[in-house]
C-alpha positions as a Markdown table, in Angstrom:
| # | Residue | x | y | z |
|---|---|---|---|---|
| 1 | Unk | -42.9 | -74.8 | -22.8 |
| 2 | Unk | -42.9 | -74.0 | -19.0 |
| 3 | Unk | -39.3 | -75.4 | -18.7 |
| 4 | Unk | -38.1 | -73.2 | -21.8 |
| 5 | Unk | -39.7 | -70.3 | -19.6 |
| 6 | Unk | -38.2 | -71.5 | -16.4 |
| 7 | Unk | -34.5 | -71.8 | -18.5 |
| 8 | Unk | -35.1 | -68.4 | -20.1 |
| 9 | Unk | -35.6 | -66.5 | -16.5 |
| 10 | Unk | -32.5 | -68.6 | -15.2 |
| 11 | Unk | -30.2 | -67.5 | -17.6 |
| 12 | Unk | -31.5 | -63.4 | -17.8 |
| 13 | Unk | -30.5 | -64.0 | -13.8 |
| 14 | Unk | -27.7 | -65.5 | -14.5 |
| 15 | Unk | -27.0 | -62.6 | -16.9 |
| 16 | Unk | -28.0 | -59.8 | -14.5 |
| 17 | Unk | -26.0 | -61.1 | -12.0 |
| 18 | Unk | -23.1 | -61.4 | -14.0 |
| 19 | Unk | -23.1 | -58.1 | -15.0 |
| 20 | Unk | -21.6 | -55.7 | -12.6 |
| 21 | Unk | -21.1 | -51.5 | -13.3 |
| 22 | Unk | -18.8 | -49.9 | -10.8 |
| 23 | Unk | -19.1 | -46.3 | -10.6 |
| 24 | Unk | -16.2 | -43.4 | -10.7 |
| 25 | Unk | -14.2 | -43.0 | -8.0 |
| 26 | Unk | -15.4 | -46.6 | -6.1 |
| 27 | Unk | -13.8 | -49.7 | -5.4 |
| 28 | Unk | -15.7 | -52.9 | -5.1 |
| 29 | Unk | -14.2 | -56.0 | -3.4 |
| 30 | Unk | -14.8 | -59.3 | -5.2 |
| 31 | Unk | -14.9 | -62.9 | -2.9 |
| 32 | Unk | -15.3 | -66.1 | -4.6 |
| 33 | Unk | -17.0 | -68.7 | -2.3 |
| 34 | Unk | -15.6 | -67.2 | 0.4 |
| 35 | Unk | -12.3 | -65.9 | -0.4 |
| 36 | Unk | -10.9 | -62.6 | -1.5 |
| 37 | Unk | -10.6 | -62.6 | -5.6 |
| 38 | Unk | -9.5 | -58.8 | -6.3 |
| 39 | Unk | -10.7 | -55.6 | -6.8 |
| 40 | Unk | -13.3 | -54.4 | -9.6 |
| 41 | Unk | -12.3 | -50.9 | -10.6 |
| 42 | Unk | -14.6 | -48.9 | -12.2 |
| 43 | Unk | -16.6 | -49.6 | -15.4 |
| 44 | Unk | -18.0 | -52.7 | -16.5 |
| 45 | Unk | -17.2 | -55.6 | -15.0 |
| 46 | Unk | -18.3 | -59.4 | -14.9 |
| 47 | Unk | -18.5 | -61.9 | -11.9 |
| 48 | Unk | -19.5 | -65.7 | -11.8 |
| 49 | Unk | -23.0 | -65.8 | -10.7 |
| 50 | Unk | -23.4 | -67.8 | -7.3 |
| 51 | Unk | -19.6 | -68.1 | -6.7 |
| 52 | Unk | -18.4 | -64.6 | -6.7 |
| 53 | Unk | -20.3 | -61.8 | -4.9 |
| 54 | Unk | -19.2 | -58.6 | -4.1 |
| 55 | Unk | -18.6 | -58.6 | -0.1 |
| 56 | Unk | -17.4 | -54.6 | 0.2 |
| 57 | Unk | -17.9 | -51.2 | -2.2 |
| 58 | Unk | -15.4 | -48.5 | -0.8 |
| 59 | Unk | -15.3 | -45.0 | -2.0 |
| 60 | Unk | -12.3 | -43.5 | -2.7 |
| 61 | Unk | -13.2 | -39.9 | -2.8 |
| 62 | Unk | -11.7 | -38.0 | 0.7 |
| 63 | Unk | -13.9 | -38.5 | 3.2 |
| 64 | Unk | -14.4 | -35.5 | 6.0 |
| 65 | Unk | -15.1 | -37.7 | 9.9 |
| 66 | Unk | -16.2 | -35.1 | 12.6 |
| 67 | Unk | -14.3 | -36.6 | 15.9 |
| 68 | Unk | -16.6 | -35.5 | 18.4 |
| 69 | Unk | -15.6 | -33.7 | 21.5 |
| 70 | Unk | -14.0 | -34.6 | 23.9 |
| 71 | Unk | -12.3 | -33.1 | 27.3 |
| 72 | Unk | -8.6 | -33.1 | 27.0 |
| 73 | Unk | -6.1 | -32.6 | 30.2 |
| 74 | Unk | -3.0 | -30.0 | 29.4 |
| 75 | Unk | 0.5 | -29.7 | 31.1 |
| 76 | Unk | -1.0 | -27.7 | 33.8 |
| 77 | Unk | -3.5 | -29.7 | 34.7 |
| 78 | Unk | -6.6 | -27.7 | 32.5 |
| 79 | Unk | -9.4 | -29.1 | 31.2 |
| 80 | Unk | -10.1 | -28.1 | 27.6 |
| 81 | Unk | -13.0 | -29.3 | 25.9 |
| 82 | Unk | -11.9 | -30.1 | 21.9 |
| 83 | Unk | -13.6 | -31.5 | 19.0 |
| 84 | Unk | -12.1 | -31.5 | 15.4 |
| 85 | Unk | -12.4 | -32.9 | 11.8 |
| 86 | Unk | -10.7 | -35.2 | 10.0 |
| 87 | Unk | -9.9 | -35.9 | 6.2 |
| 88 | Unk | -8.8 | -39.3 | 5.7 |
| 89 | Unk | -8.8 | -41.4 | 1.9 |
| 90 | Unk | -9.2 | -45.3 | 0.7 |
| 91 | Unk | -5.7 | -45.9 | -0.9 |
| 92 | Unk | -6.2 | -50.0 | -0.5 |
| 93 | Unk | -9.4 | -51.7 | -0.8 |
| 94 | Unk | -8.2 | -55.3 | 0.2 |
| 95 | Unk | -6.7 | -53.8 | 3.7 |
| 96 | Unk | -9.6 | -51.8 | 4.6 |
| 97 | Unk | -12.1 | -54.6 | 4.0 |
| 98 | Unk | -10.1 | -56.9 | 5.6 |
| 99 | Unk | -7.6 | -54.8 | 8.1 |
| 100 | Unk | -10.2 | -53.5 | 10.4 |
| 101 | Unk | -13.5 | -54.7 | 11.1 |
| 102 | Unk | -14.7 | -50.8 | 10.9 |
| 103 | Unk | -11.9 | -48.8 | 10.5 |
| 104 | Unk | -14.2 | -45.5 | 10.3 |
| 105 | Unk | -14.5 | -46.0 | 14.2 |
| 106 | Unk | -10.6 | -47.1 | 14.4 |
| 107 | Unk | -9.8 | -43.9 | 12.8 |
| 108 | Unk | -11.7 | -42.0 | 14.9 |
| 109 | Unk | -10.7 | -43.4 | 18.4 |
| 110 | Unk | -7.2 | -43.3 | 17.4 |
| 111 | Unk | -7.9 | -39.1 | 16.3 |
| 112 | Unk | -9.2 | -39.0 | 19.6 |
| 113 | Unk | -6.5 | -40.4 | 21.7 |
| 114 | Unk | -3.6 | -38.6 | 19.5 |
| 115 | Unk | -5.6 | -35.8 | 20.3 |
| 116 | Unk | -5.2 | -36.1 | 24.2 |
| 117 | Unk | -1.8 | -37.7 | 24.0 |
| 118 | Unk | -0.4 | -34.2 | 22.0 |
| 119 | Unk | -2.5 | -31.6 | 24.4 |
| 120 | Unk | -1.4 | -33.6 | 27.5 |
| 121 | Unk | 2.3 | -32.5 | 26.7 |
| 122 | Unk | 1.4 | -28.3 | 26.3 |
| 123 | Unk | 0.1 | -25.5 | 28.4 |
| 124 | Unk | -2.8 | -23.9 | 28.0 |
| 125 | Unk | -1.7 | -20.7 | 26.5 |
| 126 | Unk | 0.5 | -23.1 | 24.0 |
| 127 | Unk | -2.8 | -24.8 | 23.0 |
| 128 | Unk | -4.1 | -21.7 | 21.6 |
| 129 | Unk | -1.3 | -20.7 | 19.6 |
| 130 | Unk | 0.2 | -24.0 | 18.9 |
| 131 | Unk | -3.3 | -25.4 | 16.5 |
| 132 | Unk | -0.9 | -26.0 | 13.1 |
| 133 | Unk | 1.9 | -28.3 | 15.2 |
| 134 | Unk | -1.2 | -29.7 | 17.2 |
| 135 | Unk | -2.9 | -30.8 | 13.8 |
| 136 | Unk | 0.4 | -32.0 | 12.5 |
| 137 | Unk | 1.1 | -34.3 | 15.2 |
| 138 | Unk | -2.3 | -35.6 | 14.8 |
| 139 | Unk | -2.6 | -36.3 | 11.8 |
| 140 | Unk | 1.4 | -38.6 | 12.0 |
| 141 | Unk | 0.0 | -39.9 | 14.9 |
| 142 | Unk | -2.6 | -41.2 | 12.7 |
| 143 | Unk | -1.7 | -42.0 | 10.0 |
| 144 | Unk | 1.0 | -44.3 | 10.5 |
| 145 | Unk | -1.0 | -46.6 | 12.1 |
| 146 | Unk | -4.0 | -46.6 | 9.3 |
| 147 | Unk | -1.6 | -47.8 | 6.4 |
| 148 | Unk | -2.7 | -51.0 | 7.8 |
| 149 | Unk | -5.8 | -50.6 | 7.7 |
| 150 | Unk | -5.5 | -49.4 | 4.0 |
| 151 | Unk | -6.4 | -45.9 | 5.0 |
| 152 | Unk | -4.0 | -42.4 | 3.9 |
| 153 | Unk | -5.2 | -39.5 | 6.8 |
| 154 | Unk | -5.3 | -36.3 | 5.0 |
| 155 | Unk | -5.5 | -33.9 | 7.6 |
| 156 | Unk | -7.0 | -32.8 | 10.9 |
| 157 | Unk | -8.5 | -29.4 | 11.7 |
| 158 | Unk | -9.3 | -28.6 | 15.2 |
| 159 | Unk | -12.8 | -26.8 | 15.1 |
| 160 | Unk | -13.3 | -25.2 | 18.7 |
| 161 | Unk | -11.1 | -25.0 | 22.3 |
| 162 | Unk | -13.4 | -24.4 | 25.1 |
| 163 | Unk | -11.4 | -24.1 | 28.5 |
| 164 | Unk | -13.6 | -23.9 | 31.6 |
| 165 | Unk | -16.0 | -20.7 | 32.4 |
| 166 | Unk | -13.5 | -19.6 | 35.3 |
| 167 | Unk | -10.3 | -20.2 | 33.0 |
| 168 | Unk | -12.1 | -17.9 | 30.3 |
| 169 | Unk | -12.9 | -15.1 | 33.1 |
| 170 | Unk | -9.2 | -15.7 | 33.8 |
| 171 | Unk | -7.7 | -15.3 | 30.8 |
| 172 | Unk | -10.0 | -12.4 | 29.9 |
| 173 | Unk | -8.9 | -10.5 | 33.1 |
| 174 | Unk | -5.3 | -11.2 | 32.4 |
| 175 | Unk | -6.2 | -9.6 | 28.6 |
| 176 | Unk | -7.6 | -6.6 | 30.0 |
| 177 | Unk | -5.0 | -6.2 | 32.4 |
| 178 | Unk | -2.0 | -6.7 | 29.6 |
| 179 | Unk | -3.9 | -4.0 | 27.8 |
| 180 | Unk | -3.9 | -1.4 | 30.3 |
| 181 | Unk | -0.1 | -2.3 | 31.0 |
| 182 | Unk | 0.7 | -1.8 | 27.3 |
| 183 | Unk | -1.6 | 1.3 | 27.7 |
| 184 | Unk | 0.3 | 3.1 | 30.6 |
| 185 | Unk | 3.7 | 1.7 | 28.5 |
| 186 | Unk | 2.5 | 3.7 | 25.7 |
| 187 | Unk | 1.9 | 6.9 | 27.3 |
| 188 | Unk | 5.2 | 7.2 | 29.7 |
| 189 | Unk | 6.6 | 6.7 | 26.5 |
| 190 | Unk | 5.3 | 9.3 | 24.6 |
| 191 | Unk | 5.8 | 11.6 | 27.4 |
| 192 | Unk | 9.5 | 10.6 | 27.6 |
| 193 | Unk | 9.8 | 11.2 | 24.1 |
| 194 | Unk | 8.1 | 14.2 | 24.4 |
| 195 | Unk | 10.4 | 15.7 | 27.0 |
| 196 | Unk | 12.7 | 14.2 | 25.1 |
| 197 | Unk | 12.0 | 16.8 | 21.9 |
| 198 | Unk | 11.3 | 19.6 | 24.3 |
| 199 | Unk | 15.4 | 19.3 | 25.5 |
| 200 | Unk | 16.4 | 18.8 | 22.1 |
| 201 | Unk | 14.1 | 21.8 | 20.7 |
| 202 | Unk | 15.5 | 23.8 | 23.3 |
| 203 | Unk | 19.2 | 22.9 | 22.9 |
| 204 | Unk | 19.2 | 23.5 | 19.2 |
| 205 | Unk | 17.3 | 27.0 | 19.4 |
| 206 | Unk | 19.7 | 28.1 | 22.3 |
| 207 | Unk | 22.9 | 26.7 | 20.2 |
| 208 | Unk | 21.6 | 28.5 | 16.8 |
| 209 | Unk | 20.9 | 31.6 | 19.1 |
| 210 | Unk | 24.4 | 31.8 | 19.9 |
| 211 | Unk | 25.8 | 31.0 | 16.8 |
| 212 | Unk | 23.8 | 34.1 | 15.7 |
| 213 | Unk | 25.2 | 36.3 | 18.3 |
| 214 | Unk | 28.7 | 34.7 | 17.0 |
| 215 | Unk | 28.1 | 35.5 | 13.4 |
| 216 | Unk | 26.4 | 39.2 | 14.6 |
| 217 | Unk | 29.6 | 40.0 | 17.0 |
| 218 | Unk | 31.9 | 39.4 | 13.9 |
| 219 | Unk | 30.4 | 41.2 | 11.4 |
| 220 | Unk | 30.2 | 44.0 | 13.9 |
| 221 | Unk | 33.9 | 43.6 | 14.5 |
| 222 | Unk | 34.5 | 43.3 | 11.0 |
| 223 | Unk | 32.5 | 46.5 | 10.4 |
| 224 | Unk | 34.3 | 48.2 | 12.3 |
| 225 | Unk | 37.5 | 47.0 | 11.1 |
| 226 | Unk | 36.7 | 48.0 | 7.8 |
| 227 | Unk | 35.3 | 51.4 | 9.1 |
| 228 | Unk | 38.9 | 52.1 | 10.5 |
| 229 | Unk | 40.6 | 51.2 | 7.9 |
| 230 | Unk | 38.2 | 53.4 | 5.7 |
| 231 | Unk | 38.5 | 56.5 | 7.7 |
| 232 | Unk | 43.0 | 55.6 | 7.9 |
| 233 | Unk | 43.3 | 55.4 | 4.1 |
| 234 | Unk | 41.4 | 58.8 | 3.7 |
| 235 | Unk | 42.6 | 60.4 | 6.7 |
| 236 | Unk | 46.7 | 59.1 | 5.1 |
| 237 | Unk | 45.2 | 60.3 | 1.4 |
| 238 | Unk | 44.1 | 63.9 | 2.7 |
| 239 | Unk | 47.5 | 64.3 | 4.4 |
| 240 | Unk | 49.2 | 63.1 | 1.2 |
| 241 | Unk | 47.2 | 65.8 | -0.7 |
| 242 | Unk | 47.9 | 68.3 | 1.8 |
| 243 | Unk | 51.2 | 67.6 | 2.0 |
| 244 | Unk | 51.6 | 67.6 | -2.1 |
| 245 | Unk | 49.8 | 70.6 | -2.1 |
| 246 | Unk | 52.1 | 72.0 | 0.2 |
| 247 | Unk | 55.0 | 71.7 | -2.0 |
| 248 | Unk | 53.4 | 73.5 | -4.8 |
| 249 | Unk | 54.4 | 77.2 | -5.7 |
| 250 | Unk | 51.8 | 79.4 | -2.9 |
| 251 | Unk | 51.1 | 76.4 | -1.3 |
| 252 | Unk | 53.2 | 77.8 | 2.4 |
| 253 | Unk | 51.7 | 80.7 | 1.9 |
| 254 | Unk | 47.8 | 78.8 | 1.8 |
| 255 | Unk | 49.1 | 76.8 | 4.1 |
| 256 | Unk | 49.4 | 80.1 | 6.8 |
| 257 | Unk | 46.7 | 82.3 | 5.4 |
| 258 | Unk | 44.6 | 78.9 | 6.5 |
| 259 | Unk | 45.9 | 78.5 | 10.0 |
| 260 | Unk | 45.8 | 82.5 | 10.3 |
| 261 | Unk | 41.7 | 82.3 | 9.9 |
| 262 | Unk | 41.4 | 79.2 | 11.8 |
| 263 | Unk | 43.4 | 81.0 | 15.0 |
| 264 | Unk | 41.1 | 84.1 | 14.4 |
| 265 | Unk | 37.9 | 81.8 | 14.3 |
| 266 | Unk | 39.1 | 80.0 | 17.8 |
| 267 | Unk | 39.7 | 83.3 | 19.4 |
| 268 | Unk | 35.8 | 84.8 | 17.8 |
| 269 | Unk | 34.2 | 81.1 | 19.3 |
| 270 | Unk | 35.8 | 81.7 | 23.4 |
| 271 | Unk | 35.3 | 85.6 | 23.0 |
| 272 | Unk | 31.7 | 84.7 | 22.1 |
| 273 | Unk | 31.3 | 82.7 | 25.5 |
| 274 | Unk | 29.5 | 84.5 | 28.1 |
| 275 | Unk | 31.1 | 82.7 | 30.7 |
| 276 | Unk | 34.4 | 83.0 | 29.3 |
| 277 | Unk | 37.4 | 85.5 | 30.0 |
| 278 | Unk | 39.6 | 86.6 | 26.8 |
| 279 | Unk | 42.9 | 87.6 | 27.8 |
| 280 | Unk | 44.6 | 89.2 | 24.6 |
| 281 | Unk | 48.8 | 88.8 | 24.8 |
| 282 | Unk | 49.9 | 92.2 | 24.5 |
| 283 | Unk | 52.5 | 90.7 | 22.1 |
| 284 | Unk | 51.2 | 90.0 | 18.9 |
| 285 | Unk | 54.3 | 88.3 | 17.7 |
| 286 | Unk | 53.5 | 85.0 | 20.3 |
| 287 | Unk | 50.1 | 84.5 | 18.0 |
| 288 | Unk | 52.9 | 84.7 | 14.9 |
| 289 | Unk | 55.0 | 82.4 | 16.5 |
| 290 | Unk | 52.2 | 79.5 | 17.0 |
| 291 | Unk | 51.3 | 80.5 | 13.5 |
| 292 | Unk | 55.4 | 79.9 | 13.3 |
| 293 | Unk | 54.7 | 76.6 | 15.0 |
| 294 | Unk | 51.8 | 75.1 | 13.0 |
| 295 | Unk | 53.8 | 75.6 | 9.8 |
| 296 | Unk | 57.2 | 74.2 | 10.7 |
| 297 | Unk | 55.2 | 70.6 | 11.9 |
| 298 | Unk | 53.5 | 70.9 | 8.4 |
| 299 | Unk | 57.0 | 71.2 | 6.7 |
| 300 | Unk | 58.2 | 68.6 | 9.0 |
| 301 | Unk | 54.9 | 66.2 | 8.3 |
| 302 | Unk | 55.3 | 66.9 | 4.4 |
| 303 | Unk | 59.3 | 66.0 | 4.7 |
| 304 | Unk | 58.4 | 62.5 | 6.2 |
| 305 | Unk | 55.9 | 62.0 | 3.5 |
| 306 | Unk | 57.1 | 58.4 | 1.7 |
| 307 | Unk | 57.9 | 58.8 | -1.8 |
């Protein structure tokens, strides 16, 4: 009875140690007395009891690895304190069991001297706005050397620059000063542009003034133009009527009778000046003859009258 017992415990060990459930997203490494015997993926697997043993369980889910800080030299000879994070994944089981005796600290040390090796060759100011190419280089750096160790590097962030105290009341002095250069920049500017408008403003308003006084000076000259030749055509059409008229039956005779009583009216208007002697010609026939006079340049005006 005992020894059925004693069989009946051996073989549920045997049973539970046979048995083996790998979880999601894990790789376990399998040795048989001593020796590597493959990879159990996940699921349910089975293993010889007391001959195979599982000697290393990797997960191969991306892992993030905080490199801590360290102070890091640049081209011009600054100290910058830097500390980052790294993503890095499992890709072969087999090689990171067996490719590095902790490759969690290889990975690290090796982020931390690619780190230093890729600030070492920029400036300060580069440092600062250089983070993507800095990552970059990193994470090549990197990663070609953990294919060995069975190892893919995702990607490295760098979390904080900290230059000295005195470099950062530097740089912050060199800011302000940039600022206020940008400021005075800004302002000569806009008073350049604004003497600028001024000369422009003026120039346009003195050339539309004088285009006004242009424009103003010929319709002025044109006005008068057409005010002469207004005052031509009627002066030419009353002589054209006069001179018709002249030529109708009575019309010599009007024609006297009308410079008669305009000779009688200038003789009333210098009789009636107080300051004027009126001397009368004894000869009434002279005031015949200018009326004489008057007529024969009207007969002579109405001959040269175009047809």
């Amino acid at each position: 009875m005992e020894v059925a017992i004693v069989l009946f415990v051996i073989a549920v060990l045997f049973i539970v140690r046979s048995v083996q459930i790998v979880p999601q997203q894990h790789a376990w490494v399998k040795e048989r007395l001593g020796r590597y015997a493959g990879t159990l993926s996940p699921g349910l697997k089975f293993i010889i009891p007391f001959v195979d043993r599982i000697a290393y369980r990797h997960s191969l889910k991306e892992i993030p690895l905080e490199v801590p800080s360290q102070v890091c030299i640049t081209k011009d000879n600054t100290q910058l304190q830097v500390d980052g994070i790294l993503y890095f994944q499992v890709t072969d089981p087999m090689r990171a069991s067996y490719g590095s005796s902790n490759y969690i600290m290889a990975v690290t040390q090796l982020a931390q001297t690619s780190l230093r090796s890729v600030i070492g060759r920029l400036e300060l100011d580069k440092t600062f706005e250089e983070r993507d190419m800095i990552n970059a280089q990193v994470v090549a750096a990197i990663d070609e050397a953990a294919l060995n160790w069975g190892v893919k590097v995702l990607r490295y962030e760098i979390k904080d620059l900290t230059p000295p105290a005195e470099i950062l009341r530097a740089m912050q002095a060199q800011i302000t000063a940039e600022r206020e250069k940008r400021a005075l920049i800004a302002a000569s500017e806009g008073r350049r542009q604004e003497q600028i408008n001024i000369a422009t403003g003026e120039r346009e308003a003195f050339i539309a003034r004088s285009e006004g006084e242009k424009q103003a000076a010929i319709n002025k000259a044109q006005g008068e133009a057409t005010a002469l030749l207004t005052v031509a055509s009627a002066t030419a059409q009353a002589i054209e009527r006069v001179a018709s008229a002249i030529q109708q039956p009575g019309g010599e005779q009007a024609v006297q009778l009308r410079v008669a009583e305009q000779a009688v009216q200038a003789y009333a208007r210098v009789a009636s000046d107080a300051n004027t002697t009126l001397i009368v010609p004894s000869n009434m026939t002279e005031v015949s003859a200018l009326i004489g006079s008057a007529m024969q340049m009207v007969r002579t005006g109405g001959g040269a009258r175009p047809s």
